[in-house]
N, C-alpha and C positions, 0 to 999 in steps of 0.2 A: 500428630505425626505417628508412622507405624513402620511397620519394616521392611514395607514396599521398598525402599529406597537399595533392599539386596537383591532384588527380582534383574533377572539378567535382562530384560528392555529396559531398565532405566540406568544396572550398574555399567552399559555399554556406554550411556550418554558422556561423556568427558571433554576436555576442551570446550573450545567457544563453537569449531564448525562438527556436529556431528557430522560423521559416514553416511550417506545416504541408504547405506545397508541398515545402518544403529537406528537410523531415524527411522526405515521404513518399519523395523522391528518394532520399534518405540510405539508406532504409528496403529498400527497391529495390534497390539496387548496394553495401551495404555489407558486405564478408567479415564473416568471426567477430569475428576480435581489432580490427577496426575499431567491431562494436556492442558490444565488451566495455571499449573505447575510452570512447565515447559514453556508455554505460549508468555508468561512476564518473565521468565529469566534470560532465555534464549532466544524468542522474537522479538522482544520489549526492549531488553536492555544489551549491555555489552557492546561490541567494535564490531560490524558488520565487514563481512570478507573483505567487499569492495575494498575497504576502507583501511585495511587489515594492517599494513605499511605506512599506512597517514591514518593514525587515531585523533590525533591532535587536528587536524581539519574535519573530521568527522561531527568533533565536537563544534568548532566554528561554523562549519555547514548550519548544523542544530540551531546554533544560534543566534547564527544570520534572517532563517526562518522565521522564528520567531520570533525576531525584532519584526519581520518585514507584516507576520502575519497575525501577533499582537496574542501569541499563546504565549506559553512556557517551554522551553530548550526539553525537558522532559516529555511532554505530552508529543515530543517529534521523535517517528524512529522508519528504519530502516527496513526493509521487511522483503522478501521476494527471492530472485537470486544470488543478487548481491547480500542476503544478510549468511545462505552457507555457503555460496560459492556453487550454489546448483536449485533448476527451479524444481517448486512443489505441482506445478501446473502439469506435469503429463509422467507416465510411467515411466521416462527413459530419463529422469533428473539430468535434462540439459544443464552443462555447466554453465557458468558464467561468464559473459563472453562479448564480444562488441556488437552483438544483434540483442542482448539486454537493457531491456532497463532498470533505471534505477526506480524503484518502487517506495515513497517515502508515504509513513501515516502519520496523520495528526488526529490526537482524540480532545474534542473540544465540542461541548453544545453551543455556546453561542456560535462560533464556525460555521458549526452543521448547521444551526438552524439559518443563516445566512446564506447556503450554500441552496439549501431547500427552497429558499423564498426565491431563488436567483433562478434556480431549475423550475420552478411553478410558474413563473412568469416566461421563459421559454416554453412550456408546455403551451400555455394560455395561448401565447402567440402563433404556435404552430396549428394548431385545433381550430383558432379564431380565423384563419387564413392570415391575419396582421403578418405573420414571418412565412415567407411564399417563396419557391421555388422552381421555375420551368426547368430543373435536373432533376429524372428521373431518379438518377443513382444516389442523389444527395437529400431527395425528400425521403429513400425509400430507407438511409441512414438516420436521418432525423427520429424516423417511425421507429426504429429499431433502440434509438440513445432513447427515446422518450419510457419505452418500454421497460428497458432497464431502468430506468429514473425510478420510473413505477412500482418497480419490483422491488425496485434496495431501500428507497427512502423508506417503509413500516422496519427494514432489517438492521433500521442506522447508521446507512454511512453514503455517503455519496461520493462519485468514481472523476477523474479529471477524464478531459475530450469528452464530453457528452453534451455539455451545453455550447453552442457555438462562442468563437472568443467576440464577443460584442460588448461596446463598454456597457452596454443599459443591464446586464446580467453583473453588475458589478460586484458580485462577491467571490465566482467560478473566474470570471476572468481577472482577478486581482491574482487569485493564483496559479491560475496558466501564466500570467507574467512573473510571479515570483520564483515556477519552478523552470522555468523558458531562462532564467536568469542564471539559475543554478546548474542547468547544464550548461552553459556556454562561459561560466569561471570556471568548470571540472574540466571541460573540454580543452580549456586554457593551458590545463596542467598538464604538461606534455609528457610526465613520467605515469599519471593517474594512467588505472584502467580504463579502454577504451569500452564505452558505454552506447547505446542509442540516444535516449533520455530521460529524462526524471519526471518521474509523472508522482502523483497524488491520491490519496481516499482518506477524506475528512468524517471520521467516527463520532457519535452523538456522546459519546462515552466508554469507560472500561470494560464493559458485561458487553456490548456490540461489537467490539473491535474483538473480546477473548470469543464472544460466539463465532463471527465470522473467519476466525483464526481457524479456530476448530475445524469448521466444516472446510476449510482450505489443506488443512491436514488426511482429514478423511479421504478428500475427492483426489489424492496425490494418490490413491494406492485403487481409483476405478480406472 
């Protein structure tokens, strides 16, 4: 501990949702272990915006999950623009709003590595001809989820909608139906925030989910 903690990007950070001014400051002048700091207090834990109003379903969400998906109520959290109330994805921190989704992580290897075996066997299929397509537009997506598959599986984590929802893929499509499930009880809740839907990224672990946090930090201010 040092006394970074008086440095005016970090003495700005306060409350649960920073200013997208504080964050972008933050964001700007913060070493490593300052955004690996950040990334478990403020991305990791606490009441996500969404949520902001229903803490106590936040929790039950969590832990519906993770009955359904056989982690821990902790290793599930919230991340995106529902977790400040605005996204990190482009310079203009769109708020948070009925064309969002909700963006849930789960950090678990065996998961991931279920997740991986589920996406390799789609890969295999589409490469082998076995999973075939006379739609141009839907092979020429295939090629493109595949690509990313490619890319993120060595970075540790794998993305929901990339592998088609087929049951032989049984580990991706167990939770396209567990998170297909969870938007359609939020949706129920007619006072909840009006959301898109809830989607997914199953992390190999802690040090994968705080890298790609990072670099999700970083890419908010190109």
């Amino acid at each position: 501990m040092n006394s970074s903690y008086r440095e005016k990007h970090i003495v700005n950070l306060v409350g649960q949702y920073p200013s997208c001014q504080h964050l972008k400051l933050f964001i700007e002048n913060g070493r490593g272990e300052e955004v690996k700091s950040f990334i478990r207090l403020w991305m990791k834990e606490g009441i996500p915006y969404a949520f902001k109003e229903f803490p106590f379903l936040y929790q039950q969400c969590r832990e519906w999950i993770a009955d359904q998906v056989k982690v821990k109520p902790h290793e599930i959290s919230l991340v995106g623009s529902g977790r400040f109330g605005y996204s990190l994805k482009s310079k203009d921190f769109r708020i948070f709003g009925e064309k969002s989704d909700l963006d849930f992580l789960i950090v678990s290897e065996s998961k991931f590595n279920e997740c991986v075996e589920a996406s390799n066997l789609f890969i295999k299929d589409v490469e082998s001809g076995k999973l075939f397509t006379h739609n141009p537009a839907l092979q020429n997506e295939r090629t493109e989820d595949i690509k990313y598959i490619k890319n993120n599986i060595p970075k540790g984590f794998i993305q929901s909608g990339k592998v088609p929802t087929l049951y032989k893929y049984t580990a991706t499509q167990k939770l396209e139906d567990i998170f297909d499930q969870i938007s359609s009880i939020l949706h129920s809740i007619k006072i909840f925030p009006n959301f898109t839907k809830a989607s997914y990224r199953v992390y190999r672990d802690q040090c994968s989910m705080e890298r790609q946090l990072t670099q999700n930090l970083r890419s908010a201010l190109k």
